[in-house]
N, C-alpha and C positions, 0 to 999 in steps of 0.2 A: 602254648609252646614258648618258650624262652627267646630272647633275640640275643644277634650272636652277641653284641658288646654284652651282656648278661654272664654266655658261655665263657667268655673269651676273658673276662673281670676273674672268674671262680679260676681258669687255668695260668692266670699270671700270679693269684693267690699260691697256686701247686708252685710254681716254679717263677717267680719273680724276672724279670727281667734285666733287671739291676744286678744281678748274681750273677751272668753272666760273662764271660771272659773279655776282655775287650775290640778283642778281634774278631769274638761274634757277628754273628748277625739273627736275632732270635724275634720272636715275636710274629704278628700279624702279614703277611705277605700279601694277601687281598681279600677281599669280603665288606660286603654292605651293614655297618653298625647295625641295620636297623631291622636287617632280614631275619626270619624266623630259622630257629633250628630243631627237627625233631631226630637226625639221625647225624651220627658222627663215625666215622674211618679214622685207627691209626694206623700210622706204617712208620718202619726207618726212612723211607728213601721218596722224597717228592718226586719221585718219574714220573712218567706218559702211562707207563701200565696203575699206579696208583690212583692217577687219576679218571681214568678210565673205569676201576673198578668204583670209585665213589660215583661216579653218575650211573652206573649200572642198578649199584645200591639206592639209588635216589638220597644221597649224603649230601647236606647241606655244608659240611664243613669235614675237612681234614688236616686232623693233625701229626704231626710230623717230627722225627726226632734231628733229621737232617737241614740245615738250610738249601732253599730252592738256589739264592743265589748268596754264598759265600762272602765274594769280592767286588758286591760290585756289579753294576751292569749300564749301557748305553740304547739297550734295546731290549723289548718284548715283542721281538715280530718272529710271526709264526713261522718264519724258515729254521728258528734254531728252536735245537729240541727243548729245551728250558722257556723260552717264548711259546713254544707250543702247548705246554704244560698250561701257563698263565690265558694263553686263548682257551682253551679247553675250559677252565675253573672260571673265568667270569664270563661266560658263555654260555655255560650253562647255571651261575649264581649258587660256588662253589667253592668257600674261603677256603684259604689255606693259614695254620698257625705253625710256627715251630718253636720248639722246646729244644736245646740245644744240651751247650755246658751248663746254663741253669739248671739243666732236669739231670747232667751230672753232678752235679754237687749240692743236690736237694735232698731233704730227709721223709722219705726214704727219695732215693735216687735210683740212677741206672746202673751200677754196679748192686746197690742192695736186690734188682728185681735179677742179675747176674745171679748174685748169690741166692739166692729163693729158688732157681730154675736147680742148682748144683745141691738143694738142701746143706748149703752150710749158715752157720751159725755166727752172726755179723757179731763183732765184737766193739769196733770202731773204725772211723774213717782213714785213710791209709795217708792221707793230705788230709789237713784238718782245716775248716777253715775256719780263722781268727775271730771271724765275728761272731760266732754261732755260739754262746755263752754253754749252751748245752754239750757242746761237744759231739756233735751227733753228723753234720754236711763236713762236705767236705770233697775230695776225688778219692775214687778208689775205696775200697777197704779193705778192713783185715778179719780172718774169718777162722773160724776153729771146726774140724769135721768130728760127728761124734764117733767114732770109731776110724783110730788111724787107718790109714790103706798105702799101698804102696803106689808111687808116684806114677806106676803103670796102671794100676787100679783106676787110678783118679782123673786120669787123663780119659781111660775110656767111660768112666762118667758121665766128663762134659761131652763127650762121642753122643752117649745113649741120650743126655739130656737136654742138650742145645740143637735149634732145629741146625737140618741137614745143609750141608753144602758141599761145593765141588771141592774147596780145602780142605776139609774134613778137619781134624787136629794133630798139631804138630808138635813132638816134645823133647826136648832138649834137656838131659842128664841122667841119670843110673835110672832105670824102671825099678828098679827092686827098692831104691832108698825109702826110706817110711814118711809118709806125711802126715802132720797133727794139725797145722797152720798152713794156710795162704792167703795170701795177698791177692784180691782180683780186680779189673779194671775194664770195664768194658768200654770196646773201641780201642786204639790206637794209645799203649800203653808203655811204649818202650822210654817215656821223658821221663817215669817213675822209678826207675833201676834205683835211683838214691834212697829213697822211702824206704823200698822193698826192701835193699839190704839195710837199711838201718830199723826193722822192723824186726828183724831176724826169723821169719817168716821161713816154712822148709819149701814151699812152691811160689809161682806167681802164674797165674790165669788171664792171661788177654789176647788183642790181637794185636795185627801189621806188626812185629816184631822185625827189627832190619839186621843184616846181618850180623853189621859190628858191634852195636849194643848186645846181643843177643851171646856171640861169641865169647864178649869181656866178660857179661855175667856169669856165665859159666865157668869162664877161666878163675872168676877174681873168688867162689866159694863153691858149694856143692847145691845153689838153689836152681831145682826142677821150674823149666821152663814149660807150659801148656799154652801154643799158641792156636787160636780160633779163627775162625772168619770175624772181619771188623762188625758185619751184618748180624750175625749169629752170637755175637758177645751184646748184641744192643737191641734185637730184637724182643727178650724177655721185659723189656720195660714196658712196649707197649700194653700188654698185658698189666703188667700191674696198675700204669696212668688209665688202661680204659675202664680197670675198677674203679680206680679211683674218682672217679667222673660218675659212674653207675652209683656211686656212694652219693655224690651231691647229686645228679638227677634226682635221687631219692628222698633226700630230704627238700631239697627246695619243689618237689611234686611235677617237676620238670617232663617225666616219662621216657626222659632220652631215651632212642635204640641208640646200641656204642659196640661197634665193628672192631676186630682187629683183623687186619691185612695177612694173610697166610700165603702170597706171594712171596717167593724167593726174589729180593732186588739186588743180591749181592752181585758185582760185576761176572764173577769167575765163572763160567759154568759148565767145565769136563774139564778134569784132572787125570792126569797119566803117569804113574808111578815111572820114574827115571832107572835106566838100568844101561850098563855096559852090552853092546851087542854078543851074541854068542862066537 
């Protein structure tokens, strides 16, 4: 079996650390350099229920698209739920790694495993990033459907094809208008609005969409809004990172078992369609 600094070397390879945003916080959270790994978890979200399912699994390491702790912390005592997570994982000798904006803006990334879930057709990065001589990383991208459909069409797509949640999907402008091109961004994608329109793009696909971004866009041209759960735009990656990992299990003769998390950890969970009383 592999020890985790082995694992953990091969998934900073995936996704660098250095590529991450500065605000991040990405990388190793806890774990023994030196302890064995035969089983791996992914999931978006380091909760209580995620890790619970790794020691269920007997998973020596999980990884994570979310940071445990964002901003920051003064403590890991088990009265808060985030310190309970961290007792849980080295308690029972249970790394935690995360992959962040790194794993957004990696080639492929979390919007291209977006666009693999919707079967569109990646053309390039919607944000490009500078360094990448290839032209390939970046945030977001831009994607072409092989067969236009109507913006209602497409919307119930990502319905049939993104797993389920209590927000279902939310779409903003004419159903009927035709779509050739979108722009997608998984996660929290309303800072892209400039891209999107300067991409000329006939939809954009993401989440947490806020109102007033959301309103202007629509006001400023006729681009179809598809908005998602934050959870449900970013859950398709793990899937692809736990191939991706099955791939080097494979060659380095590793045998890893490689989970992925089929827990629903999106916050929301019952929706009630809004209506005027009778």
């Amino acid at each position: 079996m592999p020890r985790l600094s082995e694992v953990i070397a091969e998934l900073d390879a995936l996704w660098p650390p250095g590529r991450a945003e500065g605000w991040d916080a990405v990388g190793t959270v806890c774990g023994d350099p030196d302890a064995e790994v035969d089983r791996v978890l992914f999931a978006v979200d380091p909760v209580q229920e995620i890790a619970d399912e790794a020691l269920k699994l007997g998973a020596q390491l999980i990884v994570t698209h979310h940071p445990l702790y964002l901003r920051g912390t003064t403590t890991v005592a088990a009265g808060t739920f985030k310190g309970r997570v961290v007792h849980t994982l080295i308690k029972h000798d249970i790394a935690l790694h995360v992959a962040h904006t790194n794993a957004d803006s990696a080639d492929p990334g979390v919007s291209d495993a977006l666009a693999g879930a919707l079967d569109l057709r990646v053309e390039r990065p919607l944000v490009p990033d500078p360094t990448d001589p290839a032209g390939r990383r970046g945030l977001g991208r831009i994607c072409v459907l092989d067969h236009p459909e109507t913006l209602g069409a497409f919307a119930a797509r990502a319905a049939a094809r993104l797993p389920a949640t209590a927000q279902g999907i939310r779409l903003a402008g004419d159903p009927e208008s035709l779509v050739r091109t979108v722009a997608v961004s998984g996660g929290s994608g309303d800072s892209l609005f400039d891209a999107v329109r300067a991409a000329g793009v006939d939809a954009f696909l993401t989440a947490d969409l806020r109102h007033h971004p959301a309103s202007e866009a629509v006001q400023y041209s006729s681009l179809g809004l598809v908005d998602a759960a934050h959870w449900a735009t970013e859950w398709p990656w793990c899937e692809q990172a736990a191939a991706q990992l099955d791939a080097i299990s494979d060659r380095h003769g590793w045998d890893l078992r490689v989970h992925v998390s089929k827990q629903v950890t999106d916050p929301w969970t019952t929706h009630h369609s809004s209506g005027a009383p009778n």
